[in-house]
PDB file of N, CA, C and O in Angstrom:
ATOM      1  N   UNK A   1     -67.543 -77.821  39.777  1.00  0.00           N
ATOM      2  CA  UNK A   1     -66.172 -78.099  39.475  1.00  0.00           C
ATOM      3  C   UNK A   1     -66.045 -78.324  37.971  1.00  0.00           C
ATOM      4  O   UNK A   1     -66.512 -79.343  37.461  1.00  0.00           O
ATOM      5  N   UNK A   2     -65.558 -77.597  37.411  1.00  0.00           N
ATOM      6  CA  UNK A   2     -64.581 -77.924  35.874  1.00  0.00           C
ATOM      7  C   UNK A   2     -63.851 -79.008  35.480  1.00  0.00           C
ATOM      8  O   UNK A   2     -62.930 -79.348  36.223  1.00  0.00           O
ATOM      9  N   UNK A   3     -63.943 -79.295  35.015  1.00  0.00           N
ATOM     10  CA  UNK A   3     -62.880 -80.641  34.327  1.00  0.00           C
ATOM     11  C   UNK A   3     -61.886 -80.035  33.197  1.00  0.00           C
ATOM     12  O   UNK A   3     -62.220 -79.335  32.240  1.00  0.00           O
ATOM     13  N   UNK A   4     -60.551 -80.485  33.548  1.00  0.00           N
ATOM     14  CA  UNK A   4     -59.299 -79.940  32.796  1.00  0.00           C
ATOM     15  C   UNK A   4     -58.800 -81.171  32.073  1.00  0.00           C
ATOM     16  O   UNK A   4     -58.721 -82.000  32.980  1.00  0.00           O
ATOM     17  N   UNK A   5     -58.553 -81.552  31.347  1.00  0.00           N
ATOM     18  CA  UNK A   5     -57.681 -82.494  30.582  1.00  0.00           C
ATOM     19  C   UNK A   5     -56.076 -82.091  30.718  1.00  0.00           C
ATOM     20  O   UNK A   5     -55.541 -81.047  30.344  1.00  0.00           O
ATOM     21  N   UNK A   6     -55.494 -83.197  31.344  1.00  0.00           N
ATOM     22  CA  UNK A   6     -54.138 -83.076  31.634  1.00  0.00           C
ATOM     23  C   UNK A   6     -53.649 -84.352  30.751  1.00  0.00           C
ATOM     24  O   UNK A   6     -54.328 -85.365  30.577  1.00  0.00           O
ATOM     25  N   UNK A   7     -52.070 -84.070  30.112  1.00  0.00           N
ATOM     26  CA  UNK A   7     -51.445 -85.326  29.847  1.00  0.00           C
ATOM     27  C   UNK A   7     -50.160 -85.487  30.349  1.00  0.00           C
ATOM     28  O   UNK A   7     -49.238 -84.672  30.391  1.00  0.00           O
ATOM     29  N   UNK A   8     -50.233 -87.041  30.854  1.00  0.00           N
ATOM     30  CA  UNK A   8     -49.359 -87.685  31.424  1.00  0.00           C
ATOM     31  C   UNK A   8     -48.283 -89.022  30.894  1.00  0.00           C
ATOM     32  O   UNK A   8     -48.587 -90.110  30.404  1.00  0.00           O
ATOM     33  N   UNK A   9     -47.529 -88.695  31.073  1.00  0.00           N
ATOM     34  CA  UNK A   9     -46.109 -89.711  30.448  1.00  0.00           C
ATOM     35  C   UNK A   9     -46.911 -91.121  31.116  1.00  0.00           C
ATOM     36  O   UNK A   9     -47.246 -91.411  32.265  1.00  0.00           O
ATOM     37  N   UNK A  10     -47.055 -91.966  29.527  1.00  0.00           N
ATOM     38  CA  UNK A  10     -47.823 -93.386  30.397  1.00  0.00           C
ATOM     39  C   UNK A  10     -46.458 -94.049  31.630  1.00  0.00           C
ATOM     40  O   UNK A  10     -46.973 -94.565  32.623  1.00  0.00           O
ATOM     41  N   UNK A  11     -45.450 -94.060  31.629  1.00  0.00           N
ATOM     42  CA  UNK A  11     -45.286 -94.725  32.507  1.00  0.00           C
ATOM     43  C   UNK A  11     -45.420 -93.692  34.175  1.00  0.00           C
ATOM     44  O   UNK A  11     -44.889 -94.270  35.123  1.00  0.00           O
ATOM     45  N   UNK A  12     -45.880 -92.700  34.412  1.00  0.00           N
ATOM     46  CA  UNK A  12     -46.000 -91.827  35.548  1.00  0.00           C
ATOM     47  C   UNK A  12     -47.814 -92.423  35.566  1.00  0.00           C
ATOM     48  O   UNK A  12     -48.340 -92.857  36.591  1.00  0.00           O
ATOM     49  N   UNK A  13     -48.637 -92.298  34.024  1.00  0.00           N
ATOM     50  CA  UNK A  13     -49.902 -92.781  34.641  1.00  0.00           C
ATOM     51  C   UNK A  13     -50.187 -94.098  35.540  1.00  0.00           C
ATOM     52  O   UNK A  13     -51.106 -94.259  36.343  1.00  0.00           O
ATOM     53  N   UNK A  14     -48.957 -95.161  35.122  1.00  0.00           N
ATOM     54  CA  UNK A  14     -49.161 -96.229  35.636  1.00  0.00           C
ATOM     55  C   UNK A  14     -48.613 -96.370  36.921  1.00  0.00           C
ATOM     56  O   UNK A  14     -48.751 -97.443  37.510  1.00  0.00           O
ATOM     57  N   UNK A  15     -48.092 -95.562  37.367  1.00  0.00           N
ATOM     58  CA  UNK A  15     -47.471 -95.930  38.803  1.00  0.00           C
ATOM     59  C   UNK A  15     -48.494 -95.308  39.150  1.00  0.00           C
ATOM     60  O   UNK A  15     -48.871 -95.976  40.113  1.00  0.00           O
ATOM     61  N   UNK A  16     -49.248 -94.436  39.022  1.00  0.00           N
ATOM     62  CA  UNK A  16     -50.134 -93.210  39.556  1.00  0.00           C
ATOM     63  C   UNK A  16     -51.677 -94.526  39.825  1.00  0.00           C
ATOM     64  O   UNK A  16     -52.547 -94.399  40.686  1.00  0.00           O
ATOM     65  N   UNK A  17     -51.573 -95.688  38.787  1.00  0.00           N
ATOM     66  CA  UNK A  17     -52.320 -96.174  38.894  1.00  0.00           C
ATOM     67  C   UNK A  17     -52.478 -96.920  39.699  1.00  0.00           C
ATOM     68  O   UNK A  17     -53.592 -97.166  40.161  1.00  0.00           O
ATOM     69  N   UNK A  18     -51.031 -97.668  40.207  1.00  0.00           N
ATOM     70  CA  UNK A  18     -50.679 -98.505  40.881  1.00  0.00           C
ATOM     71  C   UNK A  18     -50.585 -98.253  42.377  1.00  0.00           C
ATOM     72  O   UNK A  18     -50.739 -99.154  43.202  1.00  0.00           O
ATOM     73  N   UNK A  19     -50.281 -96.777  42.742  1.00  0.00           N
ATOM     74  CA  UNK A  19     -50.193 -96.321  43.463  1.00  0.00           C
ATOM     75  C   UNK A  19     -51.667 -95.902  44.131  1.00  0.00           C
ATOM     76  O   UNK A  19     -51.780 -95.913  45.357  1.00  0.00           O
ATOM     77  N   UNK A  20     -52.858 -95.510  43.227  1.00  0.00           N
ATOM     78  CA  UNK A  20     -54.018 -95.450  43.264  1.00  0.00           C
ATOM     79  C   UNK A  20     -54.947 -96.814  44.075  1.00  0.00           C
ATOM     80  O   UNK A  20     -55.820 -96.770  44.941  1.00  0.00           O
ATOM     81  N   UNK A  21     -54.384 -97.842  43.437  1.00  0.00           N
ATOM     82  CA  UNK A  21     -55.244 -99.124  43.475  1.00  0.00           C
ATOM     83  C   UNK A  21     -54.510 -99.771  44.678  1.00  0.00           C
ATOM     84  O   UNK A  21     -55.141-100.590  45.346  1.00  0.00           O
ATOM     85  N   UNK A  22     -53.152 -99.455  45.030  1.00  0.00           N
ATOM     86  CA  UNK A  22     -52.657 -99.892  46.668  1.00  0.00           C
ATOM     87  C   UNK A  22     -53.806 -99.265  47.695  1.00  0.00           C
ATOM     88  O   UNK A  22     -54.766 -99.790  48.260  1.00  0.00           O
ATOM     89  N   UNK A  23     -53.163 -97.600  47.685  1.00  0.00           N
ATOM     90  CA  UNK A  23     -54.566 -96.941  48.631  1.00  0.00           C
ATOM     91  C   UNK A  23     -55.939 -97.060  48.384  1.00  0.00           C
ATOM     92  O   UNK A  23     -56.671 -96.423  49.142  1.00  0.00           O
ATOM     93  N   UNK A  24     -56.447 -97.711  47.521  1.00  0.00           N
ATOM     94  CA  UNK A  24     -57.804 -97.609  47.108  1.00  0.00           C
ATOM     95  C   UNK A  24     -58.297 -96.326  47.206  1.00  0.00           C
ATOM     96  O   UNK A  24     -58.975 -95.906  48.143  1.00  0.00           O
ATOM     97  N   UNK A  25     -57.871 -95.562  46.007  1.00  0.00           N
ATOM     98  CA  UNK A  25     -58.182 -94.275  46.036  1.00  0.00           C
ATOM     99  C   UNK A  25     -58.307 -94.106  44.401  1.00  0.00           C
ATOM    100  O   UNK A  25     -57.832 -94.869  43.560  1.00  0.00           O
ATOM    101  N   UNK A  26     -59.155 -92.776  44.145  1.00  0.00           N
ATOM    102  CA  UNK A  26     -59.354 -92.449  42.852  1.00  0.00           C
ATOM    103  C   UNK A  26     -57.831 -91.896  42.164  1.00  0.00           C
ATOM    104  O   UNK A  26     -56.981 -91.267  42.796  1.00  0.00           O
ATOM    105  N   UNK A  27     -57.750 -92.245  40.932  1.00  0.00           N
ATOM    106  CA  UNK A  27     -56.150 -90.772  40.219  1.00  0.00           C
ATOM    107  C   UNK A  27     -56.609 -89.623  40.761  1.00  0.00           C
ATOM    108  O   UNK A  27     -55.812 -88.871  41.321  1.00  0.00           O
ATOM    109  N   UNK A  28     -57.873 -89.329  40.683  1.00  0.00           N
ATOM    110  CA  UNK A  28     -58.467 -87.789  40.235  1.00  0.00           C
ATOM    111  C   UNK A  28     -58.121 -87.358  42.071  1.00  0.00           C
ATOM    112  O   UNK A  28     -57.594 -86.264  42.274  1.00  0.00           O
ATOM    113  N   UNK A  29     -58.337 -87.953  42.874  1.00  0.00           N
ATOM    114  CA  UNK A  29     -58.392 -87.549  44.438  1.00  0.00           C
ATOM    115  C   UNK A  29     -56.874 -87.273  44.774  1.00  0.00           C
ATOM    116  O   UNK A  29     -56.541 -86.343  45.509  1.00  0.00           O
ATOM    117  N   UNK A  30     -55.795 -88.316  44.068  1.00  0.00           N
ATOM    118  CA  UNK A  30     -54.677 -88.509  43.930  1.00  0.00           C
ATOM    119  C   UNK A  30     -54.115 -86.575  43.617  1.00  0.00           C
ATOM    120  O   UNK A  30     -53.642 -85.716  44.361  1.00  0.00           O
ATOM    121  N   UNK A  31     -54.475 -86.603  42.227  1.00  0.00           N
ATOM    122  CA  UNK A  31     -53.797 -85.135  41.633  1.00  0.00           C
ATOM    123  C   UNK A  31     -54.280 -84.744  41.940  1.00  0.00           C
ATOM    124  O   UNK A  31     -54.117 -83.775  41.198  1.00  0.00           O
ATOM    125  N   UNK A  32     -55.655 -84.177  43.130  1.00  0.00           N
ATOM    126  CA  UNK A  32     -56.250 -82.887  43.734  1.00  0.00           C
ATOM    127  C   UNK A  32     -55.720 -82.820  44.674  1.00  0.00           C
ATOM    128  O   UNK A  32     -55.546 -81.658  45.040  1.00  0.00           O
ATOM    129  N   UNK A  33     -55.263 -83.713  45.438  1.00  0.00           N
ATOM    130  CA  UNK A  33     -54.611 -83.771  46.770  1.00  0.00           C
ATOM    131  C   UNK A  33     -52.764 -82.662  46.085  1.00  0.00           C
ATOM    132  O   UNK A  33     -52.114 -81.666  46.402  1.00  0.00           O
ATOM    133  N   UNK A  34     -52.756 -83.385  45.415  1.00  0.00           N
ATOM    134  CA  UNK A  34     -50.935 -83.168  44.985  1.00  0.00           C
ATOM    135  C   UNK A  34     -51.456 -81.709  43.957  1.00  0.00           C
ATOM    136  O   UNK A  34     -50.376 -81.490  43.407  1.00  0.00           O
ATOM    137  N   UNK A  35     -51.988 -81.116  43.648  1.00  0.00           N
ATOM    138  CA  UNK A  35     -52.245 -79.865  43.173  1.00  0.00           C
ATOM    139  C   UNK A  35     -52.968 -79.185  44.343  1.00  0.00           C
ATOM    140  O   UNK A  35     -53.746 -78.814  43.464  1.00  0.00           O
ATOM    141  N   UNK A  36     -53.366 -78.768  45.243  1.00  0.00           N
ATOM    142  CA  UNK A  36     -53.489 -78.325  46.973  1.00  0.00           C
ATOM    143  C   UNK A  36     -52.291 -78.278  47.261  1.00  0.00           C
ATOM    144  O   UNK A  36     -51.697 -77.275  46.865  1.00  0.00           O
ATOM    145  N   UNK A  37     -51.591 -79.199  47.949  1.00  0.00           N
ATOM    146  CA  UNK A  37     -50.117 -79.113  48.416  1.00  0.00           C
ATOM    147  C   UNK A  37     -48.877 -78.682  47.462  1.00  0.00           C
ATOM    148  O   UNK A  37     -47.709 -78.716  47.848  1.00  0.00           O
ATOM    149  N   UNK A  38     -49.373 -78.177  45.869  1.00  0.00           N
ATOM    150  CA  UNK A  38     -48.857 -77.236  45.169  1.00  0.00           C
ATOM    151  C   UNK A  38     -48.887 -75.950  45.002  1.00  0.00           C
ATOM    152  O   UNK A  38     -48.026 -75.187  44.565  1.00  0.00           O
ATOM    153  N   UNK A  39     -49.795 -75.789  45.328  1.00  0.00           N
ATOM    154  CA  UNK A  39     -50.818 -74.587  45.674  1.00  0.00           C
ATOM    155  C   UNK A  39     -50.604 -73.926  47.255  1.00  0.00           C
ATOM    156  O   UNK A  39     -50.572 -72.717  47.483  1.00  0.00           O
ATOM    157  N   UNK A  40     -50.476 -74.932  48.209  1.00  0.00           N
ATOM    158  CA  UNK A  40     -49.995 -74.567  49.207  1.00  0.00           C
ATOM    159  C   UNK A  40     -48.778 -73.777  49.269  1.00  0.00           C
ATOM    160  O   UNK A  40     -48.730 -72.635  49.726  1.00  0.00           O
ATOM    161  N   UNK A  41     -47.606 -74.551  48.701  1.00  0.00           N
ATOM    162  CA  UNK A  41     -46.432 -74.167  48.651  1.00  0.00           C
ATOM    163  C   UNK A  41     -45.616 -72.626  48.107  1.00  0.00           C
ATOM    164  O   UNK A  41     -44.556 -72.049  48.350  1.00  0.00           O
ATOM    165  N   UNK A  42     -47.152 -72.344  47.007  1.00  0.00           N
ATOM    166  CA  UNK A  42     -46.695 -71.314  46.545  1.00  0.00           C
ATOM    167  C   UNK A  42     -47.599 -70.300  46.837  1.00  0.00           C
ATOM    168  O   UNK A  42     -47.532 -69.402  45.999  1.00  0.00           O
ATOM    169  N   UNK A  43     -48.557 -70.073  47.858  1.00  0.00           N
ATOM    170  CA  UNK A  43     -49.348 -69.567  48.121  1.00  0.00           C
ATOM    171  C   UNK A  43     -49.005 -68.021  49.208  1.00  0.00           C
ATOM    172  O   UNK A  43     -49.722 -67.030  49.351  1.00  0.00           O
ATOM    173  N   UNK A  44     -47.223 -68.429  50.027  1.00  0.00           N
ATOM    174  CA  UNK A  44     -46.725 -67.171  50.160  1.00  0.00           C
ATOM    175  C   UNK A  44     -46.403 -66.368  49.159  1.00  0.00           C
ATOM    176  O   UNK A  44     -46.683 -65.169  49.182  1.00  0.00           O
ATOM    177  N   UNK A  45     -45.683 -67.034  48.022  1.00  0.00           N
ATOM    178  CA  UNK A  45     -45.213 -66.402  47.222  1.00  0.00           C
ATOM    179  C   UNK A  45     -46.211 -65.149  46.342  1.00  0.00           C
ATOM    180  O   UNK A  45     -46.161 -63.963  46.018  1.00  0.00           O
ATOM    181  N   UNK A  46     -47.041 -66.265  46.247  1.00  0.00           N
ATOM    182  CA  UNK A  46     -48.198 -65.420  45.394  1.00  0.00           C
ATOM    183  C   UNK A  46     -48.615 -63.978  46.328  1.00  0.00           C
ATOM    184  O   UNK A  46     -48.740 -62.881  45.783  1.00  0.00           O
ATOM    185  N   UNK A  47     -48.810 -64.205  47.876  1.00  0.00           N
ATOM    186  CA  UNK A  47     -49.132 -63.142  48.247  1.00  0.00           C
ATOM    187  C   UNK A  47     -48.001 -62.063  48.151  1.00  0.00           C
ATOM    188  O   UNK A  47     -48.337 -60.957  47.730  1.00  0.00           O
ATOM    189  N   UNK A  48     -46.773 -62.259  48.479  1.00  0.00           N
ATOM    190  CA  UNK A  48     -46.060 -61.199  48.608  1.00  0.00           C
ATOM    191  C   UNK A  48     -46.076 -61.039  47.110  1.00  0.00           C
ATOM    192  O   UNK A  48     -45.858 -59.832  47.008  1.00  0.00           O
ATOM    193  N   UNK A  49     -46.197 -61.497  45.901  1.00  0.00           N
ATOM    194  CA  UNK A  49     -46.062 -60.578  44.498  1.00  0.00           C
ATOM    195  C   UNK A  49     -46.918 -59.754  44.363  1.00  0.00           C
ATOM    196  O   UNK A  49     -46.683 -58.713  43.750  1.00  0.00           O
ATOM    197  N   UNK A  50     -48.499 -60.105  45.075  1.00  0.00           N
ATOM    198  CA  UNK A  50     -49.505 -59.104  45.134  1.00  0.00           C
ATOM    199  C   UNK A  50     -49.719 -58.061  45.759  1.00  0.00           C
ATOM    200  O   UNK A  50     -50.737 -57.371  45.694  1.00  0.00           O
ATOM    201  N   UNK A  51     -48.358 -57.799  46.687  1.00  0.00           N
ATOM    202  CA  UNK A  51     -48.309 -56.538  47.192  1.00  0.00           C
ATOM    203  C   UNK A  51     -47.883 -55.290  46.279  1.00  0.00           C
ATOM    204  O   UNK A  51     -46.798 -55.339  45.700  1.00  0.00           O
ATOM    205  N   UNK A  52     -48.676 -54.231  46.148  1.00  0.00           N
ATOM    206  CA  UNK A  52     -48.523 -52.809  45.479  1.00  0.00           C
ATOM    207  C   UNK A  52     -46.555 -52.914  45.614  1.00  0.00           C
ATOM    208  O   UNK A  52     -46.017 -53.326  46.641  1.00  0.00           O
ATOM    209  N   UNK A  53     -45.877 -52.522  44.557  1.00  0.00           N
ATOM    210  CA  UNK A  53     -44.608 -52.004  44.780  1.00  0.00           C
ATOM    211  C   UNK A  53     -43.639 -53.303  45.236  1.00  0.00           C
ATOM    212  O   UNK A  53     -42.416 -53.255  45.103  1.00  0.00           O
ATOM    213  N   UNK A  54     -44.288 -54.375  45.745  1.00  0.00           N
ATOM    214  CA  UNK A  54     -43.019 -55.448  46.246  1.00  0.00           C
ATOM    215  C   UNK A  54     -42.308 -55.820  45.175  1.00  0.00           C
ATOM    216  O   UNK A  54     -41.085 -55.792  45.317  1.00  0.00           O
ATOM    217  N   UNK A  55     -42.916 -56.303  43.712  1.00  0.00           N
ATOM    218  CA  UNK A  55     -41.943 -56.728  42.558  1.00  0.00           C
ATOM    219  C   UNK A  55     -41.089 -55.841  42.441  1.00  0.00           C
ATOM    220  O   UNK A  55     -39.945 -56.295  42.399  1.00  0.00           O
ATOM    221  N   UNK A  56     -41.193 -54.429  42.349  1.00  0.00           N
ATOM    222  CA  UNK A  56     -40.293 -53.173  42.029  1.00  0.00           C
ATOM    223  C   UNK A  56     -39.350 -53.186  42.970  1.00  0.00           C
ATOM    224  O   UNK A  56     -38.182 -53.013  42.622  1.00  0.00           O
ATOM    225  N   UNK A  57     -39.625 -53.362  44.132  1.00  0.00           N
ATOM    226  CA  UNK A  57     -38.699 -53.226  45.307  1.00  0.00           C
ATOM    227  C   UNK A  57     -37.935 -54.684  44.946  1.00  0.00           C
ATOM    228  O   UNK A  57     -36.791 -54.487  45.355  1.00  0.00           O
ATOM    229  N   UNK A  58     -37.959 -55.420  44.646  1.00  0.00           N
ATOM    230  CA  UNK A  58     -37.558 -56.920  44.571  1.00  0.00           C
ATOM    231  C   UNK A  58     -36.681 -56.592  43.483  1.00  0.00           C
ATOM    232  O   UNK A  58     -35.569 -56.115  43.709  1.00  0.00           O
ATOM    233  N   UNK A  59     -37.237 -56.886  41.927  1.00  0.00           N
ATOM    234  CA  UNK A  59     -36.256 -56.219  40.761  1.00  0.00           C
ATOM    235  C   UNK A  59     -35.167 -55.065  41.283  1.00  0.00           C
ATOM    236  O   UNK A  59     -34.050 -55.362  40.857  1.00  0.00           O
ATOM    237  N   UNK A  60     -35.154 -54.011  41.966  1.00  0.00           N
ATOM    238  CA  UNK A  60     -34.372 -52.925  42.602  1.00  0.00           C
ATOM    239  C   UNK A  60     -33.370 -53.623  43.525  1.00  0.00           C
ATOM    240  O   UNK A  60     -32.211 -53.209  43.522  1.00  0.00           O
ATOM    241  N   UNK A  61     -33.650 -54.448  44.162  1.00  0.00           N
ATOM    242  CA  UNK A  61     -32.902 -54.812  45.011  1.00  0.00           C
ATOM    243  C   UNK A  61     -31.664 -55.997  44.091  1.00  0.00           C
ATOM    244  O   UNK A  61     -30.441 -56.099  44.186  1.00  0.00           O
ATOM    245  N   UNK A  62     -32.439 -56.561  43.440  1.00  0.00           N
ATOM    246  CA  UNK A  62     -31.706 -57.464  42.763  1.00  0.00           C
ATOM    247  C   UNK A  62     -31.021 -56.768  41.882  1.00  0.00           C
ATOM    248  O   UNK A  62     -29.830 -56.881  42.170  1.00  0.00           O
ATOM    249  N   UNK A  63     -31.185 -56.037  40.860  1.00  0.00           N
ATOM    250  CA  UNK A  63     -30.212 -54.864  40.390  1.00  0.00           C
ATOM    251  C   UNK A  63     -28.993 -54.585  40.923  1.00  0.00           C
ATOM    252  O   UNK A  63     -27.888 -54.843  40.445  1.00  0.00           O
ATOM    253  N   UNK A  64     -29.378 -53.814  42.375  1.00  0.00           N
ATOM    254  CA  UNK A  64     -28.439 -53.246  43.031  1.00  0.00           C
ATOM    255  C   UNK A  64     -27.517 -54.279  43.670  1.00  0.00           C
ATOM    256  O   UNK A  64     -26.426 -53.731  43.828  1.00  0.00           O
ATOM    257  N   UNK A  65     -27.489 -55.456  44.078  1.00  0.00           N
ATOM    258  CA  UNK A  65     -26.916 -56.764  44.222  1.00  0.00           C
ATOM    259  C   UNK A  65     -25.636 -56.608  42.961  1.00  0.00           C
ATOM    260  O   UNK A  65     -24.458 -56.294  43.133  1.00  0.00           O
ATOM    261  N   UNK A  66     -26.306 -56.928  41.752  1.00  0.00           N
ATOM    262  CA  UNK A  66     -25.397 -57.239  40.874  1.00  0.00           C
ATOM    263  C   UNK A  66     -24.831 -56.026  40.483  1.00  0.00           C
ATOM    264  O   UNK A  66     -24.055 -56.297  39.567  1.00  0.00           O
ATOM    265  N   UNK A  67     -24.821 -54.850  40.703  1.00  0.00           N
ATOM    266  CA  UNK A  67     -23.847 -53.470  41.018  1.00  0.00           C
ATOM    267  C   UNK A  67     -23.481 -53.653  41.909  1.00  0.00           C
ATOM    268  O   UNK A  67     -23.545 -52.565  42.481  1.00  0.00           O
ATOM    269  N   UNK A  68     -22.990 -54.490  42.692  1.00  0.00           N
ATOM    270  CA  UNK A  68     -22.373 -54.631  43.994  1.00  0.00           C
ATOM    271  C   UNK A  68     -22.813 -53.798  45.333  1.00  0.00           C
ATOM    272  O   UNK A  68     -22.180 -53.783  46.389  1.00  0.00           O
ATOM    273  N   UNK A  69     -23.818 -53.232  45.106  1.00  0.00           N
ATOM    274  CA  UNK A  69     -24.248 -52.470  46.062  1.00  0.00           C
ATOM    275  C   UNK A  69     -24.656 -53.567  47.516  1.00  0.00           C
ATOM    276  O   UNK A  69     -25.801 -53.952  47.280  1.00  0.00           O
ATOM    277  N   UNK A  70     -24.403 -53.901  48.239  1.00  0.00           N
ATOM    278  CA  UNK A  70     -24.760 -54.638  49.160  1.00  0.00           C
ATOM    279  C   UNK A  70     -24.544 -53.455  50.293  1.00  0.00           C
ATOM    280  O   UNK A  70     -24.007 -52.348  50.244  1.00  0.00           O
ATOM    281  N   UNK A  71     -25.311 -54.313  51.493  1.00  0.00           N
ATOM    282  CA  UNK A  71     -25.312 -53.380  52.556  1.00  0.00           C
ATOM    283  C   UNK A  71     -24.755 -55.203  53.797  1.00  0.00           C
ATOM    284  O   UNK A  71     -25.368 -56.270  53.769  1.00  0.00           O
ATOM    285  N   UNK A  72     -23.822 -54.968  54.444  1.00  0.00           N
ATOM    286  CA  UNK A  72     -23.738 -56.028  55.273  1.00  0.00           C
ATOM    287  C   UNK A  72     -24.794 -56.042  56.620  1.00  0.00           C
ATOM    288  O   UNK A  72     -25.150 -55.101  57.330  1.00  0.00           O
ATOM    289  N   UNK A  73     -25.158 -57.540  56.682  1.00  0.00           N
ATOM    290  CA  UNK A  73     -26.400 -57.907  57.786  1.00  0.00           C
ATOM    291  C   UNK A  73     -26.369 -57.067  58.826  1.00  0.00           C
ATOM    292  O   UNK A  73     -27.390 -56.471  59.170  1.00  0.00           O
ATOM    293  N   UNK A  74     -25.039 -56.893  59.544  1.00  0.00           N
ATOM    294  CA  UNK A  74     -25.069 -56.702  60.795  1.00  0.00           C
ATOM    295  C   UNK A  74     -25.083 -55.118  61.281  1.00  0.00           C
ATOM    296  O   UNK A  74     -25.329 -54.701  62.413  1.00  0.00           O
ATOM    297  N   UNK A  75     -24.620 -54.066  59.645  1.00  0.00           N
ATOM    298  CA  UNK A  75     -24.947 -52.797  59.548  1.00  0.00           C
ATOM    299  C   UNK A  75     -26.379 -52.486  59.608  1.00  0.00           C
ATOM    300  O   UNK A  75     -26.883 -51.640  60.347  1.00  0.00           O
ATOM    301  N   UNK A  76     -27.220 -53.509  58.465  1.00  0.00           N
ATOM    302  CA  UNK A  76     -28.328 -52.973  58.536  1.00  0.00           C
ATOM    303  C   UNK A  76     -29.389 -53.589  59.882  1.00  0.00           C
ATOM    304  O   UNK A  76     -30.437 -53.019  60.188  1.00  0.00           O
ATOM    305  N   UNK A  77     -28.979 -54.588  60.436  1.00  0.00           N
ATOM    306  CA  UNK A  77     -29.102 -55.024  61.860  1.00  0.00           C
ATOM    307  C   UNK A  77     -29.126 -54.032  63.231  1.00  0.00           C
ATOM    308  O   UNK A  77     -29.833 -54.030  64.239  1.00  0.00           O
ATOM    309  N   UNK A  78     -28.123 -53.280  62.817  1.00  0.00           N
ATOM    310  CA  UNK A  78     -27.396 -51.880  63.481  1.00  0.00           C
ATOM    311  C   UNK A  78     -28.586 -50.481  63.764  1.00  0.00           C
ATOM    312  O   UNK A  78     -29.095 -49.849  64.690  1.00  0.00           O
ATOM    313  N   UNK A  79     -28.573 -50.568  61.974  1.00  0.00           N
ATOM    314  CA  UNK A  79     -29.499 -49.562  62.169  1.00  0.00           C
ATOM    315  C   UNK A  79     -28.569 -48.312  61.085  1.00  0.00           C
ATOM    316  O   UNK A  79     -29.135 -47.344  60.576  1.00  0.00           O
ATOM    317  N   UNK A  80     -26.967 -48.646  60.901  1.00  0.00           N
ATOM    318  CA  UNK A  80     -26.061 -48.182  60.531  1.00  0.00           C
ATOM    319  C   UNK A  80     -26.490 -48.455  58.801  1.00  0.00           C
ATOM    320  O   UNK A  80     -25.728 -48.081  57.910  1.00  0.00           O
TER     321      UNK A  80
END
């Protein structure tokens, strides 16, 4: 494991501390836990950008949005 140097607004270190020394837990276990469940969160995202062609199709679509091009739900629901 690597070690990163992060900086933190002292009054967020001190609740972090305080918050640390209630659970009897390390900071460091603290922000690995809360960087995982950051990581979690964006971990669909990341996959669908890594699909071949999805950004293009994404940018395209959003384009065509703001040309008003829309297609309504229940047409393309349809099949219409």
């Amino acid at each position: 494991m690597s070690t990163t140097t992060v900086r933190i607004p002292e009054d967020k270190r001190d609740t972090l501390k305080i918050i640390a020394s209630v659970e009897k837990r390390d900071i460091k276990d603290i922000l690995s836990e809360l960087i995982d469940d950051y990581i979690e969160r964006h971990n669909e995202t990341l996959e669908i950008l890594s699909k071949p062609g999805w950004v293009e199709s994404i940018n395209e679509g959003i384009k065509a949005a703001e040309r008003g091009e829309t297609v309504k739900w229940r047409k393309k629901k349809s099949g219409r």
